[in-house]
Every structure is written in structure tokens, then in C-alpha cells.
C-alpha positions as CSV (number, residue, x, y, z in Angstrom):
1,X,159.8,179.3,148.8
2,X,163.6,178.4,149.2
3,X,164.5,175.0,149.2
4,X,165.5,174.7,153.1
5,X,161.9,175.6,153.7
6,X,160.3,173.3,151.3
7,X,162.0,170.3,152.9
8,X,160.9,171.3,156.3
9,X,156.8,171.7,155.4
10,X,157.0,168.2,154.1
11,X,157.7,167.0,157.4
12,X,161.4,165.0,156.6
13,X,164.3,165.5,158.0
14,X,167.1,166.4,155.6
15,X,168.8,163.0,155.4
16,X,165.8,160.9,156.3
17,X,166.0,158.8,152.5
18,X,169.1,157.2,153.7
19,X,167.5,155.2,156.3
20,X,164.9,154.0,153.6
21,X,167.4,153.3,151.4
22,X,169.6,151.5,154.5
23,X,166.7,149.1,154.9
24,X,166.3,147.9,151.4
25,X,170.0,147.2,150.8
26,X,169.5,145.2,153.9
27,X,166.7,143.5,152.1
28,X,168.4,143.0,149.0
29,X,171.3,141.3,150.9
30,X,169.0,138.8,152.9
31,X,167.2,138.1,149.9
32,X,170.5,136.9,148.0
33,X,172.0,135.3,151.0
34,X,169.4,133.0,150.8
35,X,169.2,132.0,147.1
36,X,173.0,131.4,148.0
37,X,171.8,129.3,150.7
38,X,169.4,127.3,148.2
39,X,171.7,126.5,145.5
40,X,174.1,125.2,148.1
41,X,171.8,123.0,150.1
42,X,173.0,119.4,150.7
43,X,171.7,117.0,147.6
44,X,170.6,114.3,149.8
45,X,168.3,116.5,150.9
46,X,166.7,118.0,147.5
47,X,166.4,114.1,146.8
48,X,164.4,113.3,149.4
49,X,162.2,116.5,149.1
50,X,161.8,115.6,145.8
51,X,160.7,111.5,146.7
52,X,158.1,112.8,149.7
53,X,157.0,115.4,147.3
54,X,156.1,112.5,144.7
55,X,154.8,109.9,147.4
56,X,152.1,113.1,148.2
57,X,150.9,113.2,145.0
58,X,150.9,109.7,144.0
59,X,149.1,109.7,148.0
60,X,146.8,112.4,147.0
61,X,145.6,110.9,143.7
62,X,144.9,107.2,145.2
63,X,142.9,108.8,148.3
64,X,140.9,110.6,145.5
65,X,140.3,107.4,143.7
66,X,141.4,109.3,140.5
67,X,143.6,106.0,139.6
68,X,144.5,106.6,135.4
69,X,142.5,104.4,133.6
70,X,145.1,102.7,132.0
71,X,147.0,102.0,135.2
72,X,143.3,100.6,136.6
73,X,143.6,97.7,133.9
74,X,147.1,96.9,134.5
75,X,146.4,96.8,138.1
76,X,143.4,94.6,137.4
77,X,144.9,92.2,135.3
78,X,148.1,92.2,137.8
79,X,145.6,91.0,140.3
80,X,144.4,88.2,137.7
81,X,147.9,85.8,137.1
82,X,145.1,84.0,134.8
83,X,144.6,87.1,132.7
84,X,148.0,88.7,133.3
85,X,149.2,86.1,131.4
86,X,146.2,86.0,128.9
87,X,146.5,89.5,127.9
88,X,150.6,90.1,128.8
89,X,150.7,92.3,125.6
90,X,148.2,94.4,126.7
91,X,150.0,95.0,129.8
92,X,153.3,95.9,128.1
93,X,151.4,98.0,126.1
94,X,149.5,100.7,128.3
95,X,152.7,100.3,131.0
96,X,155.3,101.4,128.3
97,X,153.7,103.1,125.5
98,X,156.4,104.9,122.8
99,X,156.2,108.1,123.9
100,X,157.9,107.2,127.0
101,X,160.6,104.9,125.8
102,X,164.0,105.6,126.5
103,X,166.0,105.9,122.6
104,X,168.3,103.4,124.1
105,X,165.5,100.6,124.2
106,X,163.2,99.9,120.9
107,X,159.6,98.2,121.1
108,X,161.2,94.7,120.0
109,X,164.0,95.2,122.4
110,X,161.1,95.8,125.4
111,X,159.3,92.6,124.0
112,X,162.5,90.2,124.1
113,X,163.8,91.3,126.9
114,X,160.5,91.7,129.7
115,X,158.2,88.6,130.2
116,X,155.3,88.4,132.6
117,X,155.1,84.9,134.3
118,X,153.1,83.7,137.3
119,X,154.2,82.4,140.0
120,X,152.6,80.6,143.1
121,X,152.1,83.7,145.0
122,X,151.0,86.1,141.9
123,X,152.5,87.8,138.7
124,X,156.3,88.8,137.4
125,X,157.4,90.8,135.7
126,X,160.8,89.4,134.7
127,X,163.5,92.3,133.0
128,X,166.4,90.7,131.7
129,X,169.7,91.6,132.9
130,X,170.2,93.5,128.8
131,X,167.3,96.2,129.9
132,X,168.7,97.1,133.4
133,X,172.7,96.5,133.3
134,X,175.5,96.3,131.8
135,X,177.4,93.4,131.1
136,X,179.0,92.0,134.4
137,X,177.7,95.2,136.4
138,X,175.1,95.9,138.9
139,X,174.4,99.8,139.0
140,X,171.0,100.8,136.4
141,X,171.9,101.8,133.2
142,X,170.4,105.6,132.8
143,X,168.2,103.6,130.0
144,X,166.6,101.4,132.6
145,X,164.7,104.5,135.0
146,X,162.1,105.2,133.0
147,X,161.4,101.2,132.9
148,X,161.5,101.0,136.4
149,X,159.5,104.3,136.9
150,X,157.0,103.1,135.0
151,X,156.9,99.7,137.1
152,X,156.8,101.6,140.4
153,X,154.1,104.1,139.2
154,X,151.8,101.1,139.1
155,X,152.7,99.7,142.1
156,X,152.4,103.1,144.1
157,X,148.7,102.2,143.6
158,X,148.9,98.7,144.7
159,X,148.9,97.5,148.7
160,X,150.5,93.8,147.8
161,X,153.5,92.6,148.7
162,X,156.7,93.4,146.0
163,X,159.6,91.0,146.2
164,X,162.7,91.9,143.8
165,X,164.7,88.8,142.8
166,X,167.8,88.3,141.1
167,X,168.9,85.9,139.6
168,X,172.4,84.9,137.3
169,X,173.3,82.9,134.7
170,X,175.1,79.1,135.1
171,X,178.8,80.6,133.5
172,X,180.9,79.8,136.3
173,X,178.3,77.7,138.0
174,X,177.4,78.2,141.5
175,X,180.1,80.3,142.4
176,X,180.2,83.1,145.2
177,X,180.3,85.7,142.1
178,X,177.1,84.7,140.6
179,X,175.4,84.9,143.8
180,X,177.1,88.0,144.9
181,X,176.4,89.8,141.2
182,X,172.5,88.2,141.5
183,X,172.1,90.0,145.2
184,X,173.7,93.2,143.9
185,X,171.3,93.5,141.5
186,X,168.1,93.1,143.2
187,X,169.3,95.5,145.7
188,X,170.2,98.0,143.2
189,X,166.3,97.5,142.0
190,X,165.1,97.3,145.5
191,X,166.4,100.7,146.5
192,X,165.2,102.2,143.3
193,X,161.3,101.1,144.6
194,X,162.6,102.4,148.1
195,X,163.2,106.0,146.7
196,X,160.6,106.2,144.1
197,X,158.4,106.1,147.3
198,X,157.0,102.7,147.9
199,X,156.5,101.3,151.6
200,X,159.6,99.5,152.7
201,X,157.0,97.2,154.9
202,X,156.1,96.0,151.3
203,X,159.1,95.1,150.1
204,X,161.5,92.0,150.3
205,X,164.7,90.8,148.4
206,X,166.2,87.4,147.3
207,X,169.1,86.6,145.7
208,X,168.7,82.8,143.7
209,X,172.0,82.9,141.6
210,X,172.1,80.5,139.1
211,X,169.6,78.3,141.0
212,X,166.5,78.6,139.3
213,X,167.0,79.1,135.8
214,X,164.2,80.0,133.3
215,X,165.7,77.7,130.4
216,X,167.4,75.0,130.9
217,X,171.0,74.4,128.6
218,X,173.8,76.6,127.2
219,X,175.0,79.6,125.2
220,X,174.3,83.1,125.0
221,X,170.6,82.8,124.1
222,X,169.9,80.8,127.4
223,X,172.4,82.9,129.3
224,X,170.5,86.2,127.9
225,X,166.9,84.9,129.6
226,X,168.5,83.6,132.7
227,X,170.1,86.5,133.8
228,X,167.2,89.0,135.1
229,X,165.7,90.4,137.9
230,X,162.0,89.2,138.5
231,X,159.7,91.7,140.2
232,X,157.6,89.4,141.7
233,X,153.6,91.3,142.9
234,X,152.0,89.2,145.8
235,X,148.2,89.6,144.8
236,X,147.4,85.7,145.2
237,X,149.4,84.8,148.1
238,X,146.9,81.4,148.8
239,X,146.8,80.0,145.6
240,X,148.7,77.2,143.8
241,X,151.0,78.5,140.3
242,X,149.5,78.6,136.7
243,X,150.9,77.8,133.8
């Protein structure tokens, strides 16, 4: 059978491929369009995708009750300022094991430089300004995220109260730097909480400057603990301080 006639018992007309092969170069070029679309699409927005898509799954694991069991101890001793501060190395134990310590920030660097206190309305956990800043500055150092991740993490499965505080040391005394520098810094800590995904209607900020100083005296080594940020967890809002 000729050619002509083949093509005309199969039932196509002679150009009819073209059209097929119109509609998958139109297919092609919608498909790329929009992976140029998605690599171009506003950070702001990836960020926030990417803090709702965490708050879900943080969401998802706490409305299954499937709380770690490490995190369920810290919690539980969190809620306890007696035992929190009984069993404070236990804490900064399962909250910061090695494996997910930044290489900027050794195990006796983490002990130094994070205490957990109580306080009248429940338990800090004080980070001095050498784990979260630089000197004189108030933006995170890339070392401090994982430390504050961790922190956050934990309280993602709490419902108290979080107040961040910051507070300076007395060099220059109560000047409108220290203050300005102790505010800065509790903000910057604040917001990280914000975006990691924790309820704004739980968190408050102060700002104490040099005003309440954990040691008393001069030089460096008393400068070193009294500049910090205290992240202070409301479990025992009715009950007097312990020491």
C-alpha cells in the first residue's frame, strides 16, 4: 500500500502530530515558568511557610501526646523550681546534648556561661551575654540558634508564661546605653521565640539594665555574669522565691 494511503486508514490527518507536539511545548513552558516563579518568590514569605510549617508539627506532636521523653523531664523539672535547681545538670544535659552543639561553644563553655536560677514566679534560664552576642552588640551570633532552638523546642510544649529579660553590666553605670543595649537584646531574643513559633499571648519583655545584678563588685569576671539575658518560664506564678 503507498504511503498516502496508509496514513489515511489510520485515521490522521497528515499534519495532525503537530498539534500534539504544540500542546506539550506549551506544557513544558508552563511547567518552567513556574519553577521560575518559585525560586523567585519573596523570602519573607518562604520564612514564614517554613515557621507555620514547624508550629504544625511541633502542634501535631503535642495534640498526640507523643512529647520526647527527654523533653517530658525537662518540662517536669521546669515546672519544679525546687528540682530545677536540684538537678540543673540534668537539665543542661538532655537540653543540649554534644551532638547538637554548635563547634563555636564547648561543653565547659555551655556550663560557665548558662545558669538555671528560680525566681519568685518559676525557673531561668540565664545565658550570658558570651553565648548569644558579641561584644557591645545585640544581633545573635550564628553560634547562639541552635541554643535558643533548643530552648524554644521545649517551650513549644509548655502553656506558661515566657518573659525574656535583659539585663547589662554596671561599666558606665546607669546610663541610657546600658539600658538601651539591655532592651536590644531581649528583643532580639524575644523575636527569635516569636518566629520559632511560640504564642505571642505568652510572651513579655523587660529591659533591667544594670539594675539588678547577679554579683555584686567589679571586673571582667563580674561583668561576664551580669551581662545576660534571663529566660524567665512562669510555672509557679503564686508562690514565694527559693534559694
Amino acid at each position: 500500500m503507498p504511503p498516502r494511503a496508509r496514513q489515511r486508514k489510520s485515521g490522521l490527518p497528515p499534519a495532525s502530530w503537530m498539534l500534539t507536539f504544540s500542546d506539550l511545548m506549551t506544557l513544558l513552558l508552563t511547567f518552567f515558568v513556574l519553577l521560575l516563579s518559585m525560586s523567585t518568590m519573596d523570602r519573607s514569605y518562604l520564612t514564614r511557610v517554613t515557621i507555620f510549617t514547624s508550629d504544625v508539627s511541633l502542634m501535631t506532636v503535642r495534640a498526640g501526646g507523643r512529647i520526647p521523653t527527654k523533653m517530658q523531664v525537662v518540662i517536669e523539672l521546669l515546672e519544679n523550681p525546687r528540682e530545677a535547681i536540684r538537678k540543673q545538670q540534668r537539665i543542661k544535659d538532655l537540653l543540649f546534648p554534644d551532638d547538637i552543639m554548635p563547634s563555636q561553644v564547648d561543653r565547659a563553655m555551655l556550663e560557665e556561661n548558662l545558669q538555671i536560677l528560680a525566681r519568685d514566679e518559676g525557673v531561668a534560664l540565664v545565658l550570658s551575654d558570651k553565648l548569644l552576642f558579641a561584644m557591645g552588640e545585640a544581633k545573635l551570633k550564628d553560634s547562639a540558634l541552635p541554643i535558643l532552638e533548643r530552648i524554644a523546642y521545649v517551650l513549644a510544649f509548655m502553656t506558661a508564661p515566657v518573659n525574656v529579660a535583659g539585663h547589662s553590666d554596671m561599666v558606665g553605670g546607669r546610663s541610657d546605653g546600658n539600658y538601651a543595649i539591655s532592651a536590644n537584646r531581649a528583643m532580639e531574643v524575644l523575636q527569635f521565640l516569636q518566629e520559632y513559633g511560640l504564642d505571642n499571648r505568652r510572651l513579655s519583655v523587660s529591659a533591667f539594665g544594670p539594675d539588678q545584678p547577679l554579683l555584686e563588685g567589679n571586673g571582667p569576671a563580674v561583668w561576664n555574669k551580669n551581662r545576660r539575658v534571663e529566660i524567665l518560664v512562669k510555672t509557679t506564678p503564686n508562690i514565694g522565691g527559693y534559694s
